[in-house]
C-alpha positions as CSV (number, residue, x, y, z in Angstrom):
1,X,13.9,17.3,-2.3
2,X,13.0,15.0,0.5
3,X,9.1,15.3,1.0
4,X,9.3,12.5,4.3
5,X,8.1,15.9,6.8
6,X,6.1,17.4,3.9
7,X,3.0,17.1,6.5
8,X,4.8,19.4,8.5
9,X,5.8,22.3,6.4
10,X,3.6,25.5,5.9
11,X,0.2,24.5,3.7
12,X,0.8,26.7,1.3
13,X,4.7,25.2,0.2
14,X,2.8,21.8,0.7
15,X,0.6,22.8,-2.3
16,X,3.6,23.4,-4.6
17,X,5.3,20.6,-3.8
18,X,2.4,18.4,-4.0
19,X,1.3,19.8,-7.4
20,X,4.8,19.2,-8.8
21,X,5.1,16.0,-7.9
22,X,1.6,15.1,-9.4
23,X,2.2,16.4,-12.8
24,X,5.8,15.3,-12.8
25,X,6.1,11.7,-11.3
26,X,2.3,10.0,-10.7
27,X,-0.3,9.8,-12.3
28,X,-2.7,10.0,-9.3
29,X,-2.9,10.9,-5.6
30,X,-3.2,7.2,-5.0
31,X,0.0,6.7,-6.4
32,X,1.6,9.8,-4.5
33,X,0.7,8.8,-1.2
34,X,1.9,5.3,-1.9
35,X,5.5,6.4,-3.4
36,X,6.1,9.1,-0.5
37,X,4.4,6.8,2.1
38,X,1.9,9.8,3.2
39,X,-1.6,9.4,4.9
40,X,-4.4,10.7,2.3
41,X,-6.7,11.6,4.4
42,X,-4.3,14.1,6.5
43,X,-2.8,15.2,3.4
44,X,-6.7,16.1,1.9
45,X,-7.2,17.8,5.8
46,X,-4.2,19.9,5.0
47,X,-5.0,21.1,1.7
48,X,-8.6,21.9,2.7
49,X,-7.2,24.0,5.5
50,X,-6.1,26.3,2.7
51,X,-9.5,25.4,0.6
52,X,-7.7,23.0,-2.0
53,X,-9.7,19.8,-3.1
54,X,-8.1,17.0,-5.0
55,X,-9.6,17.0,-8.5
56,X,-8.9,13.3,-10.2
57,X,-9.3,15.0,-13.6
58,X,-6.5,17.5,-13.9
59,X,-4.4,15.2,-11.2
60,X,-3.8,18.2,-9.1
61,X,-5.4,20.0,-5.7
62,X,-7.1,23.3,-7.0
């Protein structure tokens, strides 16, 4: 799936697709950001629009 507009989709496919992609290709949100070329800190914004905070120990946005 092409994630290049992901910042534009609903927040709450946005949280699915992000998961995924953090337990199945990168190790970190670092790394995610950097491989899709998306902004962190709108990407954070989104996710706590829908009260989901990146947690570096489990890799994922709960």
């Amino acid at each position: 799936m092409e994630i290049s507009n992901l910042l534009n989709m609903d927040s709450k496919i946005v949280i699915g697709i992000i998961n995924e992609r953090l337990r199945l290709e990168c190790s970190s949100m670092d790394e995610l950001v950097s491989r899709y070329e998306l902004d962190a800190d709108e990407l954070t914004e989104k996710m706590a629009t829908i009260g989901y905070r990146y947690d570096p120990i489990t890799n994922q946005f709960r």
